[in-house]
C-alpha positions in Angstrom: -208.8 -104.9 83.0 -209.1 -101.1 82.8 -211.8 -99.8 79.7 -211.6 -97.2 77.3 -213.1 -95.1 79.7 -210.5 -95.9 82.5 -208.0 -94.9 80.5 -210.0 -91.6 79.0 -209.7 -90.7 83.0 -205.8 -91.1 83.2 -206.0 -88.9 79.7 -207.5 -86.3 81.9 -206.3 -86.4 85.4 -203.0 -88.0 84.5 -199.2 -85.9 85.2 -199.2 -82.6 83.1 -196.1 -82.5 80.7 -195.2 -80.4 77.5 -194.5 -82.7 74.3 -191.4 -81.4 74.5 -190.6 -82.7 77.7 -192.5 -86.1 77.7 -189.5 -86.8 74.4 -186.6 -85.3 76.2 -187.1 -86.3 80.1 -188.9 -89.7 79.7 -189.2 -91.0 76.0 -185.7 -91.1 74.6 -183.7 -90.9 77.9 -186.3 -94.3 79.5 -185.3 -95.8 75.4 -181.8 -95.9 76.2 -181.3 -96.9 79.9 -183.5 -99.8 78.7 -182.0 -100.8 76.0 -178.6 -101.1 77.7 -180.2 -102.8 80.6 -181.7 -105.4 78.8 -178.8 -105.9 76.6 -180.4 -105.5 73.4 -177.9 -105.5 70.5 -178.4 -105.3 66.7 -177.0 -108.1 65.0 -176.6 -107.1 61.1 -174.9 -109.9 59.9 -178.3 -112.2 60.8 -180.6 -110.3 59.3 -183.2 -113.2 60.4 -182.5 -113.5 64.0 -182.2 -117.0 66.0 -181.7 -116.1 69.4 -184.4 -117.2 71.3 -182.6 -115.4 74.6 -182.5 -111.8 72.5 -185.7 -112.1 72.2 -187.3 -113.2 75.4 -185.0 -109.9 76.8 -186.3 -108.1 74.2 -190.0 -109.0 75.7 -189.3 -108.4 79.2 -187.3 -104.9 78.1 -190.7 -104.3 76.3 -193.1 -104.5 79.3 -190.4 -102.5 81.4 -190.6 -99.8 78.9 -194.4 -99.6 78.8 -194.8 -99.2 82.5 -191.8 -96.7 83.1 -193.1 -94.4 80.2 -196.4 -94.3 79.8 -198.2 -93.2 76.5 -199.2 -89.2 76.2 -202.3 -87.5 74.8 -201.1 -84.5 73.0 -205.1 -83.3 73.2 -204.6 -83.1 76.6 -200.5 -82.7 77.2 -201.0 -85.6 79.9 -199.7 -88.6 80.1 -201.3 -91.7 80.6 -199.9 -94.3 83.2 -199.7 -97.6 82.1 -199.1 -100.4 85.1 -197.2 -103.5 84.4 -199.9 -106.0 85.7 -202.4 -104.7 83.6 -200.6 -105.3 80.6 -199.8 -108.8 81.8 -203.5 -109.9 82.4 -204.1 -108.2 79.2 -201.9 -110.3 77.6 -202.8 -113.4 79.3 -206.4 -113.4 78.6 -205.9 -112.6 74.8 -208.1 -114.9 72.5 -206.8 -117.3 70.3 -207.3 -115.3 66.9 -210.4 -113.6 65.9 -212.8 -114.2 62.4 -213.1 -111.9 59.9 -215.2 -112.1 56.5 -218.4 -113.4 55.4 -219.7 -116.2 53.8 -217.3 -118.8 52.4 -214.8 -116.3 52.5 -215.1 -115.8 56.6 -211.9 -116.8 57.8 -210.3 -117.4 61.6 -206.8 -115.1 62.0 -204.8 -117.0 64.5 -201.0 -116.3 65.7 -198.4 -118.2 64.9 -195.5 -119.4 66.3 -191.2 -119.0 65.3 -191.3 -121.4 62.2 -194.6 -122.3 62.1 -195.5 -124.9 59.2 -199.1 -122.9 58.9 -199.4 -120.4 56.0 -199.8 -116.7 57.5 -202.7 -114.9 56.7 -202.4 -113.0 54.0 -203.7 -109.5 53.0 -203.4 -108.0 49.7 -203.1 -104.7 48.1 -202.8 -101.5 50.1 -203.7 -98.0 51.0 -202.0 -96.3 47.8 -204.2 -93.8 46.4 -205.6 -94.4 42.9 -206.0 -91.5 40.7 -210.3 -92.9 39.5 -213.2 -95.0 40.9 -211.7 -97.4 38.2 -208.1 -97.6 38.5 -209.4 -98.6 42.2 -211.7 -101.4 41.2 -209.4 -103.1 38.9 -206.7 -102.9 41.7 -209.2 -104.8 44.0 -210.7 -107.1 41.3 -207.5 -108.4 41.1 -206.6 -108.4 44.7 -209.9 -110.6 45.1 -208.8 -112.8 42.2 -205.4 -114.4 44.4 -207.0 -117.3 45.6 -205.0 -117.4 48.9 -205.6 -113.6 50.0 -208.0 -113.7 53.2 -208.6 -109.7 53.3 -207.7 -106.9 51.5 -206.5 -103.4 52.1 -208.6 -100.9 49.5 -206.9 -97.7 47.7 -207.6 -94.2 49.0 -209.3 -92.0 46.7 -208.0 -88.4 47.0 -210.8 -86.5 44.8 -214.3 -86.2 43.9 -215.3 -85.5 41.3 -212.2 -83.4 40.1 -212.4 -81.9 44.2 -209.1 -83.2 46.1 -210.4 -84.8 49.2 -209.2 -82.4 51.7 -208.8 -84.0 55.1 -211.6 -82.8 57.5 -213.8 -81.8 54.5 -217.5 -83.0 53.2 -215.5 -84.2 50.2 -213.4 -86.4 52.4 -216.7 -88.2 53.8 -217.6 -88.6 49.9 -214.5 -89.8 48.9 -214.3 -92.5 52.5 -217.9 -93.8 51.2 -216.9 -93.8 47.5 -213.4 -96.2 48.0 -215.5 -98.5 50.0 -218.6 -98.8 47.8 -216.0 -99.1 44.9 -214.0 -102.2 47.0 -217.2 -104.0 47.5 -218.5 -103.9 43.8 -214.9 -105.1 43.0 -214.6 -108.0 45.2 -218.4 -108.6 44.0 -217.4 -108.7 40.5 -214.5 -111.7 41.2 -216.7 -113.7 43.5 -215.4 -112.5 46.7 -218.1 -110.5 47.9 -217.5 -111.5 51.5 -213.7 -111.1 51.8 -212.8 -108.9 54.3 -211.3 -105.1 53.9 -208.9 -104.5 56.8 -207.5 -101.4 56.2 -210.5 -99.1 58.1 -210.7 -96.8 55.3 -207.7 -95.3 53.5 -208.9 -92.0 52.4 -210.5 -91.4 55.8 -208.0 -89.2 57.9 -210.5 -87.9 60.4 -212.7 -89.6 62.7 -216.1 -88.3 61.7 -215.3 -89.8 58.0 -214.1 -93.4 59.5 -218.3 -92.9 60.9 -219.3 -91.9 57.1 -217.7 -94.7 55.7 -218.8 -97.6 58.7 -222.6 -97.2 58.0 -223.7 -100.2 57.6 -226.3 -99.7 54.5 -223.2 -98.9 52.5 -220.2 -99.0 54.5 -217.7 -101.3 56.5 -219.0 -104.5 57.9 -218.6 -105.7 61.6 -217.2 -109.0 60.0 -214.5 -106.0 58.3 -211.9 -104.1 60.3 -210.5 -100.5 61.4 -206.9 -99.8 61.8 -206.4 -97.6 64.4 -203.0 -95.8 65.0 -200.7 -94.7 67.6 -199.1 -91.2 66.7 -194.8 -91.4 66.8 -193.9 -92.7 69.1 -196.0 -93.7 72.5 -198.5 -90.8 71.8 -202.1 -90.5 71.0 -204.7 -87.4 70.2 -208.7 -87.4 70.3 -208.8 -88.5 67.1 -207.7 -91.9 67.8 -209.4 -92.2 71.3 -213.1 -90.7 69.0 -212.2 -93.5 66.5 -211.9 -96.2 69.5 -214.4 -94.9 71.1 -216.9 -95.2 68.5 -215.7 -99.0 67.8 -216.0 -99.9 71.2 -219.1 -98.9 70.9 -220.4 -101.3 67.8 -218.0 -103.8 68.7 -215.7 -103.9 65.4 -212.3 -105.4 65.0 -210.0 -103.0 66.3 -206.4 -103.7 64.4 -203.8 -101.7 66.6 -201.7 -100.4 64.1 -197.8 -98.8 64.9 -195.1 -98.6 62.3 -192.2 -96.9 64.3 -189.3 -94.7 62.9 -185.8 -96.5 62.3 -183.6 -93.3 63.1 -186.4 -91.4 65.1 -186.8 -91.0 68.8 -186.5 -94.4 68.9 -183.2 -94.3 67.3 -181.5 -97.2 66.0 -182.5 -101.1 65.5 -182.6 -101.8 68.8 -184.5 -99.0 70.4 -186.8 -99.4 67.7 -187.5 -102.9 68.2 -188.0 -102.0 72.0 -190.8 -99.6 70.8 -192.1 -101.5 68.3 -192.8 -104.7 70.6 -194.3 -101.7 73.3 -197.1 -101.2 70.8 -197.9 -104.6 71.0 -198.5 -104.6 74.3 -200.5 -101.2 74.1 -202.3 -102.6 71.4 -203.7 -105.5 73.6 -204.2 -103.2 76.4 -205.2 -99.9 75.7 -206.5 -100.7 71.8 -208.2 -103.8 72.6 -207.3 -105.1 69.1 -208.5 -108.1 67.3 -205.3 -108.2 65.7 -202.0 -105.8 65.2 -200.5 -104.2 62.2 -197.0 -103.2 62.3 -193.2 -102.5 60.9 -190.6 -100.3 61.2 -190.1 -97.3 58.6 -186.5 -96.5 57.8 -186.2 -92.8 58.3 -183.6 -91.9 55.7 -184.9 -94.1 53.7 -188.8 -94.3 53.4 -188.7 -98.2 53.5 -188.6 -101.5 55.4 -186.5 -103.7 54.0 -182.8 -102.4 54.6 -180.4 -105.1 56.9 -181.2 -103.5 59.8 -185.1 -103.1 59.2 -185.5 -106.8 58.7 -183.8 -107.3 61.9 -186.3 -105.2 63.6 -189.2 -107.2 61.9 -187.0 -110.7 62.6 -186.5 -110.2 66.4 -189.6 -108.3 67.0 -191.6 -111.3 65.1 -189.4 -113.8 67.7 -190.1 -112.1 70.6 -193.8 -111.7 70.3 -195.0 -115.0 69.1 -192.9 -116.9 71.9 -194.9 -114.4 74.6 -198.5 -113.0 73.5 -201.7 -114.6 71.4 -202.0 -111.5 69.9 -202.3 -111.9 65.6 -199.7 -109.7 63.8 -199.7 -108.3 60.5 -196.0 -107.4 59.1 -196.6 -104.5 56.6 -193.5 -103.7 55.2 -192.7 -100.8 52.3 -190.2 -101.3 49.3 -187.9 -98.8 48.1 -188.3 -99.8 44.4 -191.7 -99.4 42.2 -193.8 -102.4 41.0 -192.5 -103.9 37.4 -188.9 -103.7 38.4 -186.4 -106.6 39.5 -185.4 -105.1 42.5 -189.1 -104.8 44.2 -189.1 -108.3 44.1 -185.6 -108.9 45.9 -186.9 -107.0 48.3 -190.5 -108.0 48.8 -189.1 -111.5 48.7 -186.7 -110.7 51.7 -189.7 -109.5 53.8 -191.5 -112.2 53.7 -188.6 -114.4 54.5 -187.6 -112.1 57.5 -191.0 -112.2 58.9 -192.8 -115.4 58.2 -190.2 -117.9 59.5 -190.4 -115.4 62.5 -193.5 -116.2 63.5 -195.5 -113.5 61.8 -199.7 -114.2 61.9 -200.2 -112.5 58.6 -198.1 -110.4 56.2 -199.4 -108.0 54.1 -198.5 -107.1 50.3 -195.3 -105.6 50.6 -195.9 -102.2 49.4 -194.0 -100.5 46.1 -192.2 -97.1 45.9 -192.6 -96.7 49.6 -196.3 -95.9 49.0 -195.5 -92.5 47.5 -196.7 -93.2 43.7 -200.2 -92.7 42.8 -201.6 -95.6 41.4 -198.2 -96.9 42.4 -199.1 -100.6 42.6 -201.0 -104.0 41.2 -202.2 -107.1 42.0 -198.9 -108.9 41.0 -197.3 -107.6 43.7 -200.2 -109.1 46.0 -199.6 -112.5 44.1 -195.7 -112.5 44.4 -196.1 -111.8 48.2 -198.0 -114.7 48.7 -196.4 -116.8 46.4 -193.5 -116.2 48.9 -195.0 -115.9 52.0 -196.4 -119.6 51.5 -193.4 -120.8 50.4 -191.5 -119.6 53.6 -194.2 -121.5 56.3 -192.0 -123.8 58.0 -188.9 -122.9 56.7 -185.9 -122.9 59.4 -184.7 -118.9 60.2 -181.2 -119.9 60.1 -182.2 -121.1 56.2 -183.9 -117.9 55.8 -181.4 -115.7 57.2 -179.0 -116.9 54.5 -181.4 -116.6 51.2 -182.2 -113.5 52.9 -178.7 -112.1 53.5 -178.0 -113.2 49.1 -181.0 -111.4 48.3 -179.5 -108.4 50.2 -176.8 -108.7 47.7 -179.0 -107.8 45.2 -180.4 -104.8 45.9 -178.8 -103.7 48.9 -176.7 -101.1 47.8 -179.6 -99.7 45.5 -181.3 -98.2 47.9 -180.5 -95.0 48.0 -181.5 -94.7 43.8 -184.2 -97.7 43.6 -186.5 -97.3 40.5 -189.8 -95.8 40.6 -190.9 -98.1 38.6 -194.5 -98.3 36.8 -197.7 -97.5 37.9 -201.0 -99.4 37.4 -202.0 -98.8 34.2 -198.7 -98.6 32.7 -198.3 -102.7 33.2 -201.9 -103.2 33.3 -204.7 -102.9 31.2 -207.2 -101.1 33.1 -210.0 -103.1 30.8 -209.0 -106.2 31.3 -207.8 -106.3 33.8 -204.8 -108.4 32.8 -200.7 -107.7 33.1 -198.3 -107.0 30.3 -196.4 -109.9 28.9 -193.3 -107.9 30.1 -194.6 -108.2 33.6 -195.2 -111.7 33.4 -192.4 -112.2 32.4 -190.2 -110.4 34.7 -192.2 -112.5 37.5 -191.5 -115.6 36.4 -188.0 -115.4 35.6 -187.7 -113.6 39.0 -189.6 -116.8 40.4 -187.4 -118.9 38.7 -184.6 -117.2 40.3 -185.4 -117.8 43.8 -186.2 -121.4 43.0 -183.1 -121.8 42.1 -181.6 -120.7 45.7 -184.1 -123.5 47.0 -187.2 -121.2 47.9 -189.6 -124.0 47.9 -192.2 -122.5 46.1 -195.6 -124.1 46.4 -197.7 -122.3 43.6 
């Protein structure tokens, strides 16, 4: 299979194109011959898809796509040719799932299959940036504290010292060290010292900070892992290629990370699923990832769990489980805040879009589509997994009816969902505990779903 450095050569020799053009003349025009070849059709009265013949098309539209387009370097305005057999011995000689953590808390991330009895993996918390060192600590603390999480993703710090953290600066190095050193005192503190953080580092934007903050005297682990992104859509720069390069190079976990734009040059659902199950295949490829981080982003909207965004993560979720090895995280952002009914119709619809769909992992789905500062809490995490267990094995025609009810709920407040609460506001940043009135809302929100035969296991 072709290396890093293979592919650096096709970054540097390959067909010279504007941006411009590589959108226009081969992007967009290759998204919609495809999509009508391959008949893919959005289906947004099963939210939860069970067509096992959609998604196989999807599959084979998927490595059609990859090998007609390509993927361009904007650093070099080339674009990099991508042959279908390589992506099918890529695919083909994917592992069975890769470990991650230390300790007792070292744990195998395997795929799973379309209504897989296993529990996903599940990572809490997110990239959100907390306002202190301590509103970040008692985020993770209580991420570490859900027994069933198997990693976490750590909060981005965006100052030092009263300094914003400005991308490309010394005081974003400071601040990538700082949210990692805080993370691993947290997780220390709960007895979870070796759980994994999976996110690379959130406040690092640059590749010389991801270096900063993987030292290993004070910094990422090998047993940890870097996301790594593809820029929107099929496009990368030197930044990702320095970041890749360097991992290569130590021989960290690589998680290929893609969240496409519903409404962008993909278009609608289905040209978005087509791109979205591309990046799988890239990730395996050109990425080498242990693992692969993904969901579609509603443009108008900011989040992922509208009717036609959980089709995307449904028939996406089908398609690649029935056809790679390749571990998937669904991350998937919520239009409503934490503390607030409606985040949990939603978060609760995620889960059961993506788990019955044969999902490896799902991640906390995130509040206020990650735009609040301090802007979310471990209840969240719990709630998440809460569900996420209680959806292993569950039948996606079952799911695709709890999750079309739960649509009912919060559907049509999308457009004005509420902001909701930050951290501190229904937490107490001491001890670390929730408000009653959070509790509360949880349970009888629990209680709820119970009731439409959720089997809940914890």
């Amino acid at each position: 299979m072709p290396s890093l450095l293979d592919f650096m050569e096709r970054a540097t020799t390959g067909r010279i194109v504007s941006e411009e053009a590589f959108n226009m003349k081969a992007l967009i025009p290759n998204i919609r011959k495809i999509v009508r070849e391959y008949d893919i059709r959005y289906d947004g009265e099963n939210p939860v898809s069970t067509d096992d013949g959609a998604a196989d098309r999807l599959f084979e539209a998927a490595l059609d796509f990859v090998a007609r387009t390509g993927v361009y370097c904007d650093a070099t305005n080339r674009v990099i040719h991508i042959d279908r057999a390589e992506v099918l011995e890529a695919v083909q000689n994917l592992p069975e799932g890769s470990y991650f953590g230390e300790g007792r808390d070292r744990g195998f991330y395997r795929p799973r299959q379309v209504e897989d009895e296993n529990p996903p993996w599940i990572q809490v918390g997110s990239g959100v940036v907390a306002s202190s060192e301590e509103i970040a600590m008692a985020q993770v603390e209580g991420y570490g504290s859900i027994p069933q999480a198997r990693s976490v993703c750590v909060p981005a710090l965006n100052q030092v010292q009263g300094m914003p953290a400005i991308g490309g600066s010394p005081l974003e190095v400071y601040a990538s060290i700082a949210s990692v050193q805080a993370a691993r005192k947290a997780l220390w503190r709960c007895g979870r010292a070796g759980l994994p953080i999976m996110n690379l580092i959130a406040s690092a934007t640059t590749a010389v900070s991801t270096l900063a903050g993987s030292f290993p005297t004070f910094g990422l682990r090998l047993s940890d892992a870097w996301l790594v992104d593809f820029l929107a859509e099929m496009k990368v720069n030197f930044e990702t290629l320095n970041r890749l390069a360097f991992l290569t190079s130590i021989g960290g976990n690589v998680g290929s990370t893609a969240l496409p734009i519903l409404g962008g040059y993909a278009g609608g659902p289905a040209g978005t699923a087509l791109v979205m199950t591309a990046y799988y295949l890239l990730g395996i490829l050109l990425f080498k990832g242990a693992y692969h981080m993904t969901g579609p982003v509603h443009f108008r909207h900011g989040c992922s769990t509208t009717r036609d965004s959980l089709w995307v993560f449904s028939i996406v979720g089908r398609a690649t489980s029935r056809h790679t090895r390749y571990p998937d995280l669904a991350l998937a952002y919520a239009a409503a805040g934490p503390c607030t009914r409606m985040y949990f119709y939603e978060a609760a619809a995620a889960n059961l879009a993506c788990v019955p769909s044969g999902y490896g992992g799902v991640q906390t789905v995130i509040p206020a589509a990650a735009i609040v500062e301090d802007g979310i809490t471990p209840m969240e995490g719990l709630f998440n997994a809460e569900v996420a267990y209680a959806a292993a094995g569950v039948q996606a025609e079952q799911a695709n009816e709890w999750v079309n009810r739960l649509l009912e709920q919060y559907e049509a407040g999308t457009d004005d969902a509420p902001q909701g609460k930050r951290y501190q506001e229904c937490y107490d940043v001491k001890t670390r505990k929730p408000s009653e009135d959070y509790v509360r809302l949880h349970d009888e929100v629990k209680e709820e779903l119970a009731g439409m035969g959720i089997p809940f296991q914890f």
